[in-house]
C-alpha positions in Angstrom: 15.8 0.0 18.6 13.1 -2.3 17.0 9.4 -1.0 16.7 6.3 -2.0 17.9 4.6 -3.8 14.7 0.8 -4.5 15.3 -0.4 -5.8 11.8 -4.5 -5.6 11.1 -5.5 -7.8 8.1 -8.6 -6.4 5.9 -9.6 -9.7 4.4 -12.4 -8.7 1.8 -9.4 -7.6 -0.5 -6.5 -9.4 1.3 -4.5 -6.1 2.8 -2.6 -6.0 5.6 -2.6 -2.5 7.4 -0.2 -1.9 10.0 0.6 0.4 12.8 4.0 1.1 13.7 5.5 2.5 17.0 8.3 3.7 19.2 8.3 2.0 22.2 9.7 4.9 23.9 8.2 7.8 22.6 5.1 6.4 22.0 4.8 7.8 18.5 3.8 5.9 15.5 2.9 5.2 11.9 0.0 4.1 10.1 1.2 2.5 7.0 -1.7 1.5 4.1 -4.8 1.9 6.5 -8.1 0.2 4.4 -11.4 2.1 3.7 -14.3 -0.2 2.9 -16.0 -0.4 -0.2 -19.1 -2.3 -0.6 -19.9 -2.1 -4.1 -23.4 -3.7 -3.9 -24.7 -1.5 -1.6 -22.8 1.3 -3.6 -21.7 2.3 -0.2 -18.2 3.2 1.7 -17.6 2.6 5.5 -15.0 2.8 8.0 -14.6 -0.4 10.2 -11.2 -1.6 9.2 -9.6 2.3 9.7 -11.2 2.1 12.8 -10.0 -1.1 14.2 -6.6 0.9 13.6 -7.5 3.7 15.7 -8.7 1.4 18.7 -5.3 0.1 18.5 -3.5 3.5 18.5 -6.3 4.8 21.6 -6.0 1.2 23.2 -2.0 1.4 23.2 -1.7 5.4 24.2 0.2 5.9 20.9 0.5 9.7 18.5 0.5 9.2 15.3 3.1 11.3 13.7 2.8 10.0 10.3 0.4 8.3 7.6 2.3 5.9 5.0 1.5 4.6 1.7 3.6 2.3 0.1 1.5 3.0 -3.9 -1.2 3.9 -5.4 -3.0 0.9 -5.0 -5.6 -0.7 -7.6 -6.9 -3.4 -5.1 -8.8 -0.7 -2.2 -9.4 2.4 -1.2 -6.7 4.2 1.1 -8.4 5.6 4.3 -5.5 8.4 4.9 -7.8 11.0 4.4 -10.4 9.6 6.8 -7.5 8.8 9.3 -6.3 12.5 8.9 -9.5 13.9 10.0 -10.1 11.4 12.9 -6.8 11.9 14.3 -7.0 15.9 13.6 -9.7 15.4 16.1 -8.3 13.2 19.0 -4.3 14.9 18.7 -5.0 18.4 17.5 -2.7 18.5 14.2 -2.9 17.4 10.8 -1.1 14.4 10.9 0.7 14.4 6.9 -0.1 11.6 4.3 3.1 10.5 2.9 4.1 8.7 -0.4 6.9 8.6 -2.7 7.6 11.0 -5.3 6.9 9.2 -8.0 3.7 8.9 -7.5 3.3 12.7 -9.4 3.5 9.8 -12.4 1.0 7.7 -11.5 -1.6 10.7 -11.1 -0.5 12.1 -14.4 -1.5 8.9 -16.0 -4.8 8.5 -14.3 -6.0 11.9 -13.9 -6.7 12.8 -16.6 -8.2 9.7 -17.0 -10.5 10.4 -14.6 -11.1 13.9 -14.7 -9.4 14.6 -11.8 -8.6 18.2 -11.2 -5.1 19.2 -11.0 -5.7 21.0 -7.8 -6.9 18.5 -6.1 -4.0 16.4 -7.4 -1.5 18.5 -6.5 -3.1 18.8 -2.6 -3.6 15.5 -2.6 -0.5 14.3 -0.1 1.3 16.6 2.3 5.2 15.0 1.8 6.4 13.3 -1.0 9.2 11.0 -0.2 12.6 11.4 -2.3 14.6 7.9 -3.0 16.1 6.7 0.6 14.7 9.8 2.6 15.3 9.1 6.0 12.2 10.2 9.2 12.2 9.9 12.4 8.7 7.6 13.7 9.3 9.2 17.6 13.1 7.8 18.5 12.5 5.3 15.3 14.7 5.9 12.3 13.0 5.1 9.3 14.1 4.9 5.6 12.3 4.7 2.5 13.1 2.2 -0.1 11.8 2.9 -3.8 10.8 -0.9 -5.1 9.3 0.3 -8.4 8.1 -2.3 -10.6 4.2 -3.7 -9.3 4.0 0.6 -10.1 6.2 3.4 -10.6 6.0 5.0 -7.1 6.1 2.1 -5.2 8.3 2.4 -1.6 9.1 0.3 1.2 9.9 1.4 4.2 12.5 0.4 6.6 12.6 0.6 10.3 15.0 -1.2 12.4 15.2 -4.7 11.3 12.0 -4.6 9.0 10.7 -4.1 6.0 7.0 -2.9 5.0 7.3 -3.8 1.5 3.5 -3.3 0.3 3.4 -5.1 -2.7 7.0 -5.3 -4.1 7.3 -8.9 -2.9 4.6 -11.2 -1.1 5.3 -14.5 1.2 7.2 -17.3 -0.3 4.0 -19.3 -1.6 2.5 -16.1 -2.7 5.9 -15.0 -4.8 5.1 -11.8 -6.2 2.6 -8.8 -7.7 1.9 -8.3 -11.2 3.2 -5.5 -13.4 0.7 -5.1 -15.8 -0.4 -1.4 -14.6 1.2 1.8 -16.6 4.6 1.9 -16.4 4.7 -1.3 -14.2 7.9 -3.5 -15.5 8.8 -7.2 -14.8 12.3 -6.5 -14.9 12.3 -3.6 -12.5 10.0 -5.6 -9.9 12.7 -8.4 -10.3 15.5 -5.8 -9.5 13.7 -4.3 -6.4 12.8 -7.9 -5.1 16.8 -8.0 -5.6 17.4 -5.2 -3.6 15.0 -6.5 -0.9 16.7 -9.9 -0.8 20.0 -8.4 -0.1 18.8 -7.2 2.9 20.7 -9.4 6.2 18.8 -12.8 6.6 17.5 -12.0 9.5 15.4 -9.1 8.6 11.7 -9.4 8.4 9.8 -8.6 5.0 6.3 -7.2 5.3 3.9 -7.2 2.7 1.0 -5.6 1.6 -1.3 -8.1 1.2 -1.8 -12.1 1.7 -3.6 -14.8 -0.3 -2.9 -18.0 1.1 -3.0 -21.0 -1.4 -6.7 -22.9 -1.1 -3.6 -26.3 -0.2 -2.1 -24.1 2.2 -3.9 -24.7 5.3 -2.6 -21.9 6.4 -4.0 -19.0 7.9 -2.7 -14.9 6.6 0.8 -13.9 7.9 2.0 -10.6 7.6 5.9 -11.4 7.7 8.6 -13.8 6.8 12.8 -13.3 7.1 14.5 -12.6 3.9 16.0 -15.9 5.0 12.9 -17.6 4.4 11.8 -15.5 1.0 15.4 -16.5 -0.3 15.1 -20.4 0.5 11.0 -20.7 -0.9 10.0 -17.7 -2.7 8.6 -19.7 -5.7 9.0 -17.0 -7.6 12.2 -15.3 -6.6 14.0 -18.0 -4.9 17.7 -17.7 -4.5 18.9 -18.7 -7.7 16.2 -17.9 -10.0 17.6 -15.9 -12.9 15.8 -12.9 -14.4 14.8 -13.6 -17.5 13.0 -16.7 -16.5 10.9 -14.3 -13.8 10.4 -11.8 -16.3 8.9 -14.5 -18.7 7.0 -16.0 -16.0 5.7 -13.1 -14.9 4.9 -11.6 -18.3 3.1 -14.9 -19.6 0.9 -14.7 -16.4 0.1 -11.3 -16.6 -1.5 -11.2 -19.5 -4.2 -13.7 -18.3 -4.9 -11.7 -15.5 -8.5 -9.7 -15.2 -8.4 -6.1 -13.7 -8.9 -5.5 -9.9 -12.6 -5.3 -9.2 -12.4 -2.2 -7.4 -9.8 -0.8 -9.8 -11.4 2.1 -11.0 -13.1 3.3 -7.6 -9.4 2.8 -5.6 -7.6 5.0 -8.6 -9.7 7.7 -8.3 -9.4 7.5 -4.6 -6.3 7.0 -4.0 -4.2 9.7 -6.4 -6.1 11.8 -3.9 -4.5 10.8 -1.2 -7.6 9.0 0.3 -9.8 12.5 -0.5 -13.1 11.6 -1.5 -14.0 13.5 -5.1 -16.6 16.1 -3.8 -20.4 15.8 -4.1 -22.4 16.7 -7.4 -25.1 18.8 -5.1 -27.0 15.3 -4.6 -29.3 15.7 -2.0 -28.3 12.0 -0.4 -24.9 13.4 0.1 -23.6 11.0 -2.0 -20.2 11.9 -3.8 -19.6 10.1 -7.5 -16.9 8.0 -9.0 -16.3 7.3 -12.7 -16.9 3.9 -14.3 -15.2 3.0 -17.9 -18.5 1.0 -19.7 -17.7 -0.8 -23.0 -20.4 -0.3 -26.2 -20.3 -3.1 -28.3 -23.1 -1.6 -30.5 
């Protein structure tokens, strides 16, 4: 059986957000759900999380389980929010789910942050192992670790698809850096691999889109392996490793940091939980922010 795929694109940072269902049971997934972070109005709101639950109330769909595919640098997850709403409308705590490696991700950045362990440890209510297999309703699903853009990073299949978050993007994309801690070149390379071994007719979705200003072309959540393998200008069939791992090396290190970088890390090694407030009387919570003295 193939799922129901309704893919929500978040363009302020380029995500795709999707919503996946049985179309028997009626049961579904929410896989890298977008909160929004305005950061000069120093303020976070919830129209793109929403716009997923008018699809899940629009469509008569449960959703059984939240998925994300990283830690990401680029936004804020809205799990947490999604949780609560959805705690609300179905009665149970629907689990926020991640792969296990992501226990190395908040070891790097926790303590970075200040981020107590507690809340660390509480932060997601499964952690995938390597090719776990869930049911989404009737839906078999399997999760894929793709390490490589970051340590934890999974994919997860369901029927003839792919939600690949941001171990590849479409062919004129090519692929994600893997600059981050413990991000490797030559990992991402060998889960791209993995990915394009997958039967040619398989759809590969990814986390996020940035069409090329020559493009013309408008944000697309999908492409078959098929089509990765025959344009990927990065990955292409043929291309041989070390010259992605060069390429991808030499192109990292121009690259600036994520703007929202430090906001979505603290975020999102919670789980989506937003750190709680400092007794401010505007009910505002606060986030950390690295600043540079050059005196």
């Amino acid at each position: 059986m193939e799922p129901t795929v309704h893919s929500v694109f978040e363009s302020q940072t380029g995500t795709w957000q999707y919503v996946v269902a049985c179309p028997e049971s009626k049961a579904a997934a929410i896989i890298d759900p977008v909160l929004d972070l305005d950061l000069g109005q120093l303020r976070i709101t919830t129209s793109s999380a929403d716009q997923l639950l008018d699809v899940v109330t629009k469509h008569g769909y449960t959703v059984v389980r939240l998925l994300e595919t990283h830690a990401h640098a680029d936004h804020l997850t809205a799990a947490a929010y999604l949780q609560r709403r959805l705690l609300q409308s179905q009665g149970s705590k629907v689990p926020i789910c991640t792969g296990h490696d992501i226990r190395k991700v908040q070891a790097t950045f926790g303590p970075r942050y200040r981020v107590p362990q507690a809340e660390l440890d509480n932060a997601f209510d499964h952690l995938f192992q390597d090719d776990e297999v869930f049911n989404i309703g009737n839906l078999k699903a399997a999760v894929l670790h793709l390490p490589g853009h970051t340590p934890d990073h999974s994919g997860y299949q369901i029927g003839s698809n792919v939600f690949a978050g941001d171990s590849i993007f479409n062919p004129d994309v090519g692929s994600a850096r893997c600059d981050f801690p413990c991000g490797d070149a030559s990992v991402l390379y060998q889960s791209m691999q993995r990915l394009l071994s997958l039967p040619a007719h398989y759809k590969l979705y990814t986390g996020h889109d940035y069409p090329p200003a020559d493009s013309g072309r408008e944000p697309m959540p999908c492409v078959t392996v098929a089509e990765q393998l025959e344009r990927n200008k990065h990955v292409k069939e043929g291309t041989k490793k070390d010259d992605f791992i060069n390429w991808r090396r030499d192109r990292d290190s121009g690259l600036k940091e994520p703007r929202l970088l430090h906001p979505a890390l603290q975020v999102n090694i919670r789980g989506g939980h937003i750190p709680p407030s400092l007794d401010d009387s505007k009910g505002r919570t606060f986030l950390m922010m690295p600043i540079s003295l050059s005196y």
